[in-house]
Short mmCIF file of the C-alpha atoms (twelve columns), coordinates in Angstrom:
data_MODEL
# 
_entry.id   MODEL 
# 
loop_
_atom_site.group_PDB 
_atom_site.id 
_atom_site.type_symbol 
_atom_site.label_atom_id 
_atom_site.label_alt_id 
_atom_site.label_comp_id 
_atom_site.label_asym_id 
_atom_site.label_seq_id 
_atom_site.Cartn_x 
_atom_site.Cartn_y 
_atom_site.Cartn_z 
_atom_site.pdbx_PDB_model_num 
ATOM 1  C CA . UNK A 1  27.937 43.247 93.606  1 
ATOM 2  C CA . UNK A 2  30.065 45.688 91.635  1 
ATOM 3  C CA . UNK A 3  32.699 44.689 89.280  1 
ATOM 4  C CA . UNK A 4  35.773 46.059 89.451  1 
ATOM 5  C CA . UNK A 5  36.462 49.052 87.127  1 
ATOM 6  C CA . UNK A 6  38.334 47.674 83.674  1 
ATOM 7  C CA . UNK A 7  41.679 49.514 81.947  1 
ATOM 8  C CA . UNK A 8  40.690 50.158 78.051  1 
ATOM 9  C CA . UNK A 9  43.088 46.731 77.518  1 
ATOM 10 C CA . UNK A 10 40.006 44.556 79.512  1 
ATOM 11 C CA . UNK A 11 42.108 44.210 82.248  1 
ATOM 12 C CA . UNK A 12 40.643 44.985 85.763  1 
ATOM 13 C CA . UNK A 13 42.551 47.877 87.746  1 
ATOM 14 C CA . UNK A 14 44.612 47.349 90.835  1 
ATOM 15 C CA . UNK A 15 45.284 49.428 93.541  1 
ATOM 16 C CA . UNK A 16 46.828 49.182 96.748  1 
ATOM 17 C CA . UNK A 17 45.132 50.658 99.572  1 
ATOM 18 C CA . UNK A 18 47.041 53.141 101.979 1 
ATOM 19 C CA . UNK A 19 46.978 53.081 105.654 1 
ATOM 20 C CA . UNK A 20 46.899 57.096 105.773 1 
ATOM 21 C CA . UNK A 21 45.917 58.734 109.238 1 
ATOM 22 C CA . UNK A 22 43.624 62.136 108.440 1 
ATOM 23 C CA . UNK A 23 46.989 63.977 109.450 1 
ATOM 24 C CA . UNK A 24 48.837 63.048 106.756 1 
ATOM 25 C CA . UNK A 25 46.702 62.940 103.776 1 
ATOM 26 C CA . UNK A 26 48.174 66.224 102.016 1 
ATOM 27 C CA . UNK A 27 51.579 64.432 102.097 1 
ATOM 28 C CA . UNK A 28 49.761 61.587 100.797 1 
ATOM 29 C CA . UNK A 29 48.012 63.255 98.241  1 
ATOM 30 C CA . UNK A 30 50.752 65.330 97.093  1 
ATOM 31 C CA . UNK A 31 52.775 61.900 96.275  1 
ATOM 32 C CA . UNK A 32 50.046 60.805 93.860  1 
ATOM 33 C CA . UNK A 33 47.713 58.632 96.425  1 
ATOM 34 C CA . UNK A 34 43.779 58.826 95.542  1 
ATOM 35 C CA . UNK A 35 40.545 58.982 97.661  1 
ATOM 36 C CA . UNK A 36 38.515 56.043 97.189  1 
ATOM 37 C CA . UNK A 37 35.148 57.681 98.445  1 
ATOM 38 C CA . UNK A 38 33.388 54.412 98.478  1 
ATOM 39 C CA . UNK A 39 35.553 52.448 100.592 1 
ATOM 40 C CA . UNK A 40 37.001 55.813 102.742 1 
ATOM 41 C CA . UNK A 41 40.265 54.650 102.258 1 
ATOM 42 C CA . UNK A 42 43.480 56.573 100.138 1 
ATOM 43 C CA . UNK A 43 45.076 54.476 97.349  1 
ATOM 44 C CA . UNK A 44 48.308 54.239 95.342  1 
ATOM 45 C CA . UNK A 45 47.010 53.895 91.644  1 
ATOM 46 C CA . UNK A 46 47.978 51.193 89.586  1 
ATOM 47 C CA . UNK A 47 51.681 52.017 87.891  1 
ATOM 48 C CA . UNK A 48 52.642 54.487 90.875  1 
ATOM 49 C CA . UNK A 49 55.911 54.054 92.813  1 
ATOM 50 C CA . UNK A 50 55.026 52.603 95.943  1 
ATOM 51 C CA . UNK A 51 58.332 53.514 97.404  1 
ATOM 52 C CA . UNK A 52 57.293 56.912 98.388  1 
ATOM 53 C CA . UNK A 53 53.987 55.505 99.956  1 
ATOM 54 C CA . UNK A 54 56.195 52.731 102.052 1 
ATOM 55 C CA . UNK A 55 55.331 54.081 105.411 1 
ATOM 56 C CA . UNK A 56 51.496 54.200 104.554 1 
ATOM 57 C CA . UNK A 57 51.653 50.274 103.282 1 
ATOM 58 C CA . UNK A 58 50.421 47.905 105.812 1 
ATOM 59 C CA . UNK A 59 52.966 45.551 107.311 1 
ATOM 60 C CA . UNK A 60 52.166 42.229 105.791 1 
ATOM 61 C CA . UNK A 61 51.685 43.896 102.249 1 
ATOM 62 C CA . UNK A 62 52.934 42.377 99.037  1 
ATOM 63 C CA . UNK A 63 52.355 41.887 95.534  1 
ATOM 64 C CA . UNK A 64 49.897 38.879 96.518  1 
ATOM 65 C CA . UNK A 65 48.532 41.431 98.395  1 
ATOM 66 C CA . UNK A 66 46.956 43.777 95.544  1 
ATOM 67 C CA . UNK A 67 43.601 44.846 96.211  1 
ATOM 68 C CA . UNK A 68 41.151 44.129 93.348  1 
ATOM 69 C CA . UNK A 69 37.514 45.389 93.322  1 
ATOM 70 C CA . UNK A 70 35.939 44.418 96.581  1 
ATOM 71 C CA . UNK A 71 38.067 42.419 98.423  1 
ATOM 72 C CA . UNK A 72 38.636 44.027 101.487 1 
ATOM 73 C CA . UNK A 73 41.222 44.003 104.375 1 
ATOM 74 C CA . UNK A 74 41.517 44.202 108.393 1 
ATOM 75 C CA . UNK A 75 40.794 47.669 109.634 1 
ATOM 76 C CA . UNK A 76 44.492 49.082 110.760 1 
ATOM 77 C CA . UNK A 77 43.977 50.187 114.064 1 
ATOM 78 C CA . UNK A 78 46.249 53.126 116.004 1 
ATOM 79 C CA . UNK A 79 48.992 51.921 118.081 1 
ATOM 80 C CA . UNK A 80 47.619 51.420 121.814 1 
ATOM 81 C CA . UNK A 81 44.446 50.593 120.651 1 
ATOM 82 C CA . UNK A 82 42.219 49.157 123.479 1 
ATOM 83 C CA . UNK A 83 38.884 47.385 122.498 1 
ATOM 84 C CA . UNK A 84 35.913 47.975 124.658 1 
ATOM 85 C CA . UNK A 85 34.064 44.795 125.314 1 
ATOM 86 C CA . UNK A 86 31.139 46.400 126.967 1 
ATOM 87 C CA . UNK A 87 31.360 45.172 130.724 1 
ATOM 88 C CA . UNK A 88 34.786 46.573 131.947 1 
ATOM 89 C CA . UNK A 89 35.924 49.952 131.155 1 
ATOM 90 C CA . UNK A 90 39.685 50.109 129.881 1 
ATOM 91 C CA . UNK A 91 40.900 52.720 131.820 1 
ATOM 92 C CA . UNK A 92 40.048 50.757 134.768 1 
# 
């Protein structure tokens, strides 16, 4: 297991994690969110301004809520989402 990445003052980075749909990453981007390539997932660095990236923060999101390293969270899933259990089709 990875640690996660340290500032030069020892302390470990935090970032909170964006729910960005494909769409709108270029607006995302453009406002200072990163790709996190390992998870698949956009960011707000640590020290950004997450006013601009409200509409991109998940619901329940706080400051207890900071990501660290590899703690991960639910999958956000699109509005009308129906999950496919196998036996009966969901546009039945």
């Amino acid at each position: 297991m990875s640690n996660p990445p340290k500032r030069p003052g020892g302390a470990p980075r935090v970032q909170r994690y964006l729910a960005v749909p494909f769409a709108e990453k270029d607006a995302a981007k453009e406002l200072g969110a990163r790709w996190d390539p390992a998870k698949k997932k956009w960011y707000a660095p640590q020290g950004v301004d997450l006013a601009p990236f409200a509409q991109w923060l998940p619901p329940d999101d706080s400051p207890a809520d900071a990501v660290r390293g590899d703690t991960q969270r639910e999958p956000v899933l699109p509005p009308g989402f129906v999950a496919y259990d196998g036996e009966t089709p969901p546009w039945e």
